[in-house]
Structures are given as C-alpha cells and as structure tokens.
N, C-alpha and C positions, 0 to 999 in steps of 0.2 A: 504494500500500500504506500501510494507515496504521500511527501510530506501535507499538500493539501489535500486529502483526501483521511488523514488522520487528525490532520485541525478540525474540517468540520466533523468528523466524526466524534471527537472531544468535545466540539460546542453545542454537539446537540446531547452530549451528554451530561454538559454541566447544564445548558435550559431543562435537561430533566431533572437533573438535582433541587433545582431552586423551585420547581414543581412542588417538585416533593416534602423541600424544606417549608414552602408555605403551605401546603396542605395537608400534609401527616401531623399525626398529633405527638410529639415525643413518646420514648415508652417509657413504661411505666417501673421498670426493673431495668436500670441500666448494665446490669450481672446476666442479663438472661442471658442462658446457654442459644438457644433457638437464634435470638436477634443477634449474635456474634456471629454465627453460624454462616446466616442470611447475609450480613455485610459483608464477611469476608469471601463466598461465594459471587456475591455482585459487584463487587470492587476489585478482584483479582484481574480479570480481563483492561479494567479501565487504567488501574498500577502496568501493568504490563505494557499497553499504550503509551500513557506516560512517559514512560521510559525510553521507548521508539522515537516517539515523539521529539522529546527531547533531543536527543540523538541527532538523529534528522535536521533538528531546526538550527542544531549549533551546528551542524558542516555545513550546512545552506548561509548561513551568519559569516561563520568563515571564508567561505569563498566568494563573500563582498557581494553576497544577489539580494541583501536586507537591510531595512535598517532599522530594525529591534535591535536593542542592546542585547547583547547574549546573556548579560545577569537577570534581563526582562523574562526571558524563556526558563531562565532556571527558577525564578521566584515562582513564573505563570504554574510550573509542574508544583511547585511546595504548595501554593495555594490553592491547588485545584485537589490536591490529596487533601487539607485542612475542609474542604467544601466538601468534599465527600462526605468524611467521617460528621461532619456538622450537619449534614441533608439524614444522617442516621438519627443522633444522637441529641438533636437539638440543646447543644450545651454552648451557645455563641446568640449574644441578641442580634437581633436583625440588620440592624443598622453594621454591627462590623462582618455579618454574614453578606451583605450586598455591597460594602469595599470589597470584599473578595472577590466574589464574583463580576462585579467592574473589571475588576484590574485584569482577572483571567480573561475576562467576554476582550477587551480590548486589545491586549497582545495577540490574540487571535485572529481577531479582527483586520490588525496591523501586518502580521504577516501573510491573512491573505491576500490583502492588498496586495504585496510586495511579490506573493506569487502570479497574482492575476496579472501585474504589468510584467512580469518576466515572460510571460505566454505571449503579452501582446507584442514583444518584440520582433 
C-alpha cells in the first residue's frame, strides 16, 4: 500500500475514533478483561499501520517530495496511538481529545497535499 493510500486509510480511521469517542459511553470497569481484549484486537492492525506509515512518510520527507516537518509525522503516529487508547477508555476531556485529533487530521491533510501535487507533476 502506498504512502497515500495508508494516510487516508488512517484518516478515516481516526474520523472513526472521534465517532466513537463522542458517542460510546466510557466503560464502566476500566480492568475489564473482555474491553482489553477488544482494544487490543482492534488496534493491532491500526499500530501496525502506524508504523508503515510512518516509515513511509519519513523517506518520502527525506527525499525532499514534502514539507511536513519529519518531527510533524512522528508526533502525528504518538498522537494518533494517544487517540486511540482515549476513543476506548475515555480518560482525556474533550477539548485536549480534539487538539489531538486536529493536529493528526492536519498532518495528514498536509501531506496529502504534498502527495496530490507530486502526481500532478
């Protein structure tokens, strides 16, 4: 999968998180065995992304085709795992759960800008 085709598939992963963060109701036993079970099941695959992701976005950075800051992309990966585990667990108020997800939605944003004019050249 290449780089823009793992951004938006991350972005529409994190519009599912913020879904979910304002519409689930936190649980109720933050210990439960089942809901650790659940998260770590549903977040494996997205950590793994991440990862790729990552990857990806800093050789494309490096080889001068962006202009995200390459600490932009490593924070965007720290914050989008912080959003995750917060779309479970709802232990962050709103307001610093929606800095996050800004900050993520825009780096993304940013470089698929920077992908879209690299095609239209």
């Amino acid at each position: 999968m290449d780089l823009a085709k793992q951004t938006l598939w991350l972005n529409e992963k994190l519009a599912a998180y913020l879904k979910q963060f304002e519409t689930e109701a936190p649980p109720a036993d933050l210990r439960d065995r089942d809901l650790f079970e659940k998260v770590k099941r549903e977040t494996v695959p997205v950590y793994d992304m991440l990862e790729k992701w990552e990857t990806a976005a800093l050789k494309f950075l490096k080889e001068g085709k962006g202009h995200v800051h390459p600490q932009q992309v490593v924070s965007s990966r720290d914050n989008m795992e912080l959003i995750m585990m917060h779309s479970y667990y709802h232990d962050v108020k709103l307001k610093r759960y929606m800095e996050l997800n800004y900050s993520v939605r825009y780096v993304f944003s940013l470089l698929l800008d920077d992908l879209e004019q690299m095609e239209g050249r």
